[in-house]
N, C-alpha and C positions, 0 to 999 in steps of 0.2 A: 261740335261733335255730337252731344247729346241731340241735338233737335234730328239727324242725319240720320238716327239710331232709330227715330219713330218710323220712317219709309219702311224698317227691317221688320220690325216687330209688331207696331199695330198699326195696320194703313187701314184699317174702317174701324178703330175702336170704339170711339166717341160717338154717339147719339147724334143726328143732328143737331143745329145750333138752336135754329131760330125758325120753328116750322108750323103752319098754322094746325090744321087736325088733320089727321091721317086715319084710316083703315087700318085695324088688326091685320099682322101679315100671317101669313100659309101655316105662322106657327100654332094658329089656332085649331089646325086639326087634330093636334095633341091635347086640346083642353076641351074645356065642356062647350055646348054646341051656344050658349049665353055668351059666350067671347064674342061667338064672328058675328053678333050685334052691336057689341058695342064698341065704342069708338075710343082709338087711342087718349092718351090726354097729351096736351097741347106740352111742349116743352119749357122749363122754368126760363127767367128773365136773369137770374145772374146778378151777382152784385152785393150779396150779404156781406155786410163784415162783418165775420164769427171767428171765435179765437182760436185754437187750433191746440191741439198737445203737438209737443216740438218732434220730429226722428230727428232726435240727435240733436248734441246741441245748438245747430246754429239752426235748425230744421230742412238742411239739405244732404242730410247723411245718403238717404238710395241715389241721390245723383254722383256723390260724390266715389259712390260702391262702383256707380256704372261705367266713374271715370275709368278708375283703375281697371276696374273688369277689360274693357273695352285696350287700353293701352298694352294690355298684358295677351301677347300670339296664345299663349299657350291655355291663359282663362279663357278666353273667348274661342276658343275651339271647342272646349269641355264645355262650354254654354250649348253649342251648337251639337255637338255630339250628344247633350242633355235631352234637349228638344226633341231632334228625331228620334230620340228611343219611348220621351214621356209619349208624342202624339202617337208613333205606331205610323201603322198604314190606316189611321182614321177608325171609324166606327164601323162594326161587321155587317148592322143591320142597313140597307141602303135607304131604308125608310127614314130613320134617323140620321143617316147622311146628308139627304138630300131637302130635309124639314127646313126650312128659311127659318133662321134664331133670328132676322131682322128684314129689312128691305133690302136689304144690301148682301148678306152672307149667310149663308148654311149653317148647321149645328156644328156640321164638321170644319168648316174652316172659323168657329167661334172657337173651337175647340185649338184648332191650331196654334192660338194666339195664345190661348191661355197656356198650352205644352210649350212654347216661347218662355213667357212670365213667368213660369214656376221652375224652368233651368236653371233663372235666376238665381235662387231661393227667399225670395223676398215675398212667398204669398201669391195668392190668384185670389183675384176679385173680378167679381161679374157683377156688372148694373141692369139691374132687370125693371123695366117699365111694363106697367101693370094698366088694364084699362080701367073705367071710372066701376064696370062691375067687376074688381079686386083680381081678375084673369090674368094669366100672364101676356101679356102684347109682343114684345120686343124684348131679347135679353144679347148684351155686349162683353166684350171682353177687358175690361178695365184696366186704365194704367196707373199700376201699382206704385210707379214711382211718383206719381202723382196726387195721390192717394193721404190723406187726413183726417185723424180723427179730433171732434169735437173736445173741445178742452173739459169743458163742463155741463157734455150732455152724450149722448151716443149718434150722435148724426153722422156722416161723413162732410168731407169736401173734396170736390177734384178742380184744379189749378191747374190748366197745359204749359202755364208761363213759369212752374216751379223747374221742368225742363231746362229751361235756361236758369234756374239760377232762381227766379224772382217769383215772387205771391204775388200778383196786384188785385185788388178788391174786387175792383170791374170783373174780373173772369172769373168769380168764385163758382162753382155749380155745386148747391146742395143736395143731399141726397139722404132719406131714409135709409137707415139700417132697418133690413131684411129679417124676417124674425122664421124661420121654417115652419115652427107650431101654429102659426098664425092663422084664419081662417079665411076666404074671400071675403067675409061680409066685414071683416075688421080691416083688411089690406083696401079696401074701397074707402070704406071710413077717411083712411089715413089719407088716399088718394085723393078725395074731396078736398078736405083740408087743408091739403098742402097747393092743391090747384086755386082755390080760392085764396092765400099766403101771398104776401109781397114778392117772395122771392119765386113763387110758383112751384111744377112740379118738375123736377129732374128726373126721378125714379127713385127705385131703391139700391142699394147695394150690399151685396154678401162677401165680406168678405175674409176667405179662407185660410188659413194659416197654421201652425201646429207651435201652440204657443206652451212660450217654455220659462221656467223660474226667474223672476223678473225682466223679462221680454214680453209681456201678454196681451200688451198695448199695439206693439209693434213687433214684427220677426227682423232677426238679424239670421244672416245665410251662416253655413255652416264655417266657410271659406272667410269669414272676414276674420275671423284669428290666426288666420295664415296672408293677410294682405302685405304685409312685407315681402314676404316672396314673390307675389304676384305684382309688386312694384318693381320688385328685383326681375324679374322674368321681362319687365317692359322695357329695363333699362339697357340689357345687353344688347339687344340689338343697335341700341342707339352707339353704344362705344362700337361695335363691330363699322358703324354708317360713320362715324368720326375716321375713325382710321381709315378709310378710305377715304373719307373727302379732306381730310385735312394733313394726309400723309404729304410730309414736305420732304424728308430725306431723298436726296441724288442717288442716281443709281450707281454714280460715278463721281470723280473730284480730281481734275486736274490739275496741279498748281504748275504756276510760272514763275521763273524771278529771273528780275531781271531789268534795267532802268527804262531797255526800247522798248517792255510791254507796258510798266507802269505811267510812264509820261502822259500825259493829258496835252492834247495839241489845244492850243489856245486860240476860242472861236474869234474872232475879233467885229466881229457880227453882230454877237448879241450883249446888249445893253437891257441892265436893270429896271425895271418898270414897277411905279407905285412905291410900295412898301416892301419890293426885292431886293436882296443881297446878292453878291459873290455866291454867297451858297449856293442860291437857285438856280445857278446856269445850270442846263441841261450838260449829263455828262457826253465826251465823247472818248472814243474809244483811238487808242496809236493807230495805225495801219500795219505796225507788227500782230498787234491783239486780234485789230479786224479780220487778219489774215488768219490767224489761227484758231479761230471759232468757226470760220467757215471751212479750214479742213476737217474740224471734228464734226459739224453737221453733213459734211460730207462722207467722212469715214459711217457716220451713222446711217446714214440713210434717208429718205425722204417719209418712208413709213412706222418707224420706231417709234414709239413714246417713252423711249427711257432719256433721262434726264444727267446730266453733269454740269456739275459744278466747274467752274473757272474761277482759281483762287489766282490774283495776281500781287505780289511784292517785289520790290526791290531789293533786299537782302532777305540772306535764308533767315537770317537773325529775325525779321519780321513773320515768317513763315507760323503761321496759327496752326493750334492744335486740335484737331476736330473728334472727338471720340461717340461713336455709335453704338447707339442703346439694342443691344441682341430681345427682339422683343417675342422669338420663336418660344421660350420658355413661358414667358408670358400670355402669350396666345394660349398656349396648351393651357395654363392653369386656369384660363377665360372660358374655353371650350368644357373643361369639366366643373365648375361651378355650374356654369350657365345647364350641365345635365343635370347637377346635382337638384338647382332652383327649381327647374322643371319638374321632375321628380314630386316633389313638397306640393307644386300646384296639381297636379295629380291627383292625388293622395287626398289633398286637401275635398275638391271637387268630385272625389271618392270617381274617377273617370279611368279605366282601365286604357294604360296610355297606348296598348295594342289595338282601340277601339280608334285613335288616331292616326294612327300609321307608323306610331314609335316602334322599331324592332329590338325585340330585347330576345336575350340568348333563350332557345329553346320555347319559345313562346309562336311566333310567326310558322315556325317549321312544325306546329304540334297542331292537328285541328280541333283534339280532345282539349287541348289547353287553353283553347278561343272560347270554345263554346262554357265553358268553366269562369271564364271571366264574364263572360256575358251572363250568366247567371246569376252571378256574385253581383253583376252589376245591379241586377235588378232589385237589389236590396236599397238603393237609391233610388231608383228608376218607380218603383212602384207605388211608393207614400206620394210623390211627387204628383203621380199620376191619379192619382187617388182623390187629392187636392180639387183637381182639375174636375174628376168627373162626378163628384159628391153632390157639389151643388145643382147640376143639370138633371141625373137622376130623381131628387126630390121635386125638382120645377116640373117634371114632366117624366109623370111614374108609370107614363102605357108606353114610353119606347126603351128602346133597350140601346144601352150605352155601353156595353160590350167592346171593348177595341182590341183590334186587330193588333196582335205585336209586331215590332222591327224584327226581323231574323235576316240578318247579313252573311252569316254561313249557314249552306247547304251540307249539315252533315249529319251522319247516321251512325251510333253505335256500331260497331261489328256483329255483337251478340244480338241485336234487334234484326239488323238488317238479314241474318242467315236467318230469322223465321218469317221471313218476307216472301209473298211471291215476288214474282216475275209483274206482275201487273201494278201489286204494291208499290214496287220499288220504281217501274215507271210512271205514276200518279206523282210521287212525290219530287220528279223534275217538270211536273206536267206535262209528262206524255200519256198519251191515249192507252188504250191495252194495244195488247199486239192479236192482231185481229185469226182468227182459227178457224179451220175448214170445219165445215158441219160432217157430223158423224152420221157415217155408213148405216143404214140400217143392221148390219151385222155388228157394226160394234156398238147401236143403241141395244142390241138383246145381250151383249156380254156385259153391258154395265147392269141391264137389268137384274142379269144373271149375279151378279156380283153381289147386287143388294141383299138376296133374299139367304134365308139360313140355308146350311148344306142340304136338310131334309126335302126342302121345296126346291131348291135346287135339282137337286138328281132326280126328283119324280119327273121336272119338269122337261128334263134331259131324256127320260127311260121312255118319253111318250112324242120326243123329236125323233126324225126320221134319219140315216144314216148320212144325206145329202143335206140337209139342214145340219147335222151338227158338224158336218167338213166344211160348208159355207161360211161359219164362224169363224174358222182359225184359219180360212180364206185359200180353204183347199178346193180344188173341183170334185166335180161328181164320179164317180166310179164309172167305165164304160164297160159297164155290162151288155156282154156279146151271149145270141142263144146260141149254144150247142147245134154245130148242124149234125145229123147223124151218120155213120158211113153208111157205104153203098152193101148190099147185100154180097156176098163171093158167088160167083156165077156157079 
């Protein structure tokens, strides 16, 4: 299940294996222009045995988090509703979008992987390889649960075989701890050294965490003081899949009595073989019985799957007692634990369970009330996130790692939205404006008019002509007719 889990989470994490030299990738347009000279370093050979500090006692504690995580519907949803809100819709700048963090992936789908890992809460590590002038080359997105500190040094190790269960020597790959204060001509240093080393160079790694009173070594998720519940959360389903696969109760019970149903006709056919007794003959049935199973499959029908029972005896005195367990009350009390369980992993996961699809009273029906949760959410949502982009920001301080939030509801204050235009308000479902006929020359001079103080106004009025100032308020002209004059009286 664990190895099933890597397709989900990180399908390009790991560095390559085993690769001779490579070119600085694209990522070097974000570093000094001394990178895109030099050349990646060759990747290490594997194989140190180095001692490890344990997570957890047996040292398989994150695998064992991921079991439970994963078996539990209702954890692994809050993972996943984690993820999409830590990555967003990616980073705003598409410059930094679209920068190759390797051969293989972008800043933003490095990023992806790490808004994945830090749902978790088990930390985000990035393995960054550095070229031989101390640049940054290639940086990945590390698997955390793979992930080892030096017992009695500050190195790391990553192990893909702890996935399953197991450390084995062969697949050790070591890796430098990452120092931020560091300088290129010291990160070369280091880079030399460890390229010329047995075990070669792997790179470095940073890795992130928000380490707390005796956890400093290692993080433990907020959620694993609430792993009982999220064992409890895996388990109901499993009794709901019993009861159906294993429900045996009839839908029905016929009993008969009676000597012509019970009689067994005597095969004379079959004889004992090997190490068979009397017992083992196959039973057969009277021709009363036969007869009367096949009226009830007939009264039943051909397409039914309900079920009865055929209880046969000879006297009623034999007649067995069958009493049925009412398991309706039972059910109900399964169905509200099992909200309550839910509830706890919630809570736990600090995951507003309307962000699921949970409907709770007055919540779903309220859009003020979503958007309120989502806010609240992001008291979680943001350290997480923080995790994730702290380290990239530092590696590369000319792009801007700005991320686009998730916003899943469209919605607007009342009070906001009545000081909105008409254009405002269609911008923010992404529509255009609403397109306007160009203004009349008469009502370009009333706006003009409008601008200016009453003083200049009226001058500017007392020196318009009487047909210009009726053109305005889109009157016509006056038809001024001349006086003819009368005729003289004879």
């Amino acid at each position: 299940m664990l190895s099933s889990r890597r397709a989900f989470y990180y399908p390009n994490a790991m560095p390559p294996r085993a690769r001779n030299r490579t070119a600085s990738t694209a990522l070097i347009r974000a570093a000094s222009p001394v990178a895109a000279m030099e050349e990646a370093v060759p990747s290490g050979k594997g194989g140190e045995l180095i001692k490890v500090d344990n997570w957890g006692a047996n040292n398989l504690l994150p695998q064992e988090m991921l079991r439970i995580l994963y078996d539990s519907g209702t954890a692994t949803t809050c993972v996943e509703r984690l993820g999409l809100f830590i990555g967003g819709k990616g980073f705003a700048s598409e410059l930094t979008a679209r920068t190759m963090a390797n051969p293989t992936q972008t800043l933003n789908q490095v990023f992806a992987e790490a808004a994945a890992i830090a749902a978790v809460d088990i930390g985000v590590a990035y393995i960054i390889r550095f070229t031989y002038g101390g640049e940054v080359g290639e940086v990945y997105a590390a698997e955390v649960d793979c992930l080892r500190r030096e017992k009695d040094g500050d190195r790391f190790v990553i192990n893909p075989k702890l996935a399953d269960g197991k450390m084995p020597v062969a697949h050790n790959q070591v890796y430098l701890p990452y120092d931020p204060l560091a300088t290129p001509a010291e990160i070369s240093e280091q880079v030399i050294a460890a390229a010329g080393s047995e075990a070669g160079y792997w790179g470095h790694v940073w890795f992130n965490f928000t380490a707390k009173m005796g956890r400093k070594r290692y993080p433990f998720p907020a959620w694993w003081s609430a792993k009982e519940a999220v064992e409890a959360d895996a388990e109901a389903p499993r009794y709901d899949l019993k009861q159906f696969r294993d429900g045996f109760f009839p839908d029905a019970i016929l009993s008969v009595v009676g000597k012509k149903f019970a009689d067994v006709p005597v095969n004379e056919n079959w004889k004992p073989e090997g190490d068979q007794t009397e017992y083992d003959e196959p039973m057969t049935k009277s021709p009363d019985l036969t007869a009367l199973i096949a009226n009830i499959n007939a009264l039943k029908g051909s397409k039914t799957q309900s079920g009865v029972l055929v209880n046969v005896v000879e006297t009623k005195e034999e007649l067995p007692q069958i009493d049925f367990i009412d398991k309706g009350p039972n059910s109900k009390g399964l169905t509200d634990a099992t909200n309550r369980i839910e509830g706890r992993v919630y809570r736990r996961f600090g995951v507003p369970p309307v962000l699921c699809g949970v409907s709770e009273a007055g919540v779903l029906g309220s859009n003020q009330q979503i958007v309120n949760s989502i806010q609240l959410f992001g008291l979680v949502v943001n350290p997480r996130r923080e995790l994730c982009v702290e380290p990239l920001e530092k590696l590369f301080p000319v792009l801007d790692f700005t991320v686009t939030p998730l916003d899943p509801v469209d919605y607007i204050d009342p009070s906001v939205a009545a000081k909105m235009s008409d254009d405002e308000l269609r911008a923010t479902r992404g529509l255009p404006p609403v397109e306007k006929p160009e203004d009349s020359e008469a009502e370009k001079t009333l706006k003009a008019l409008n601008g200016l103080s009453p003083i200049v106004a009226t001058k500017v009025l007392n020196e318009m002509t009487s047909e210009e100032i009726r053109s305005l308020v889109g009157l016509a002209a006056k038809d001024e007719t001349t006086p003819t004059p009368k005729p003289a009286a004879a």
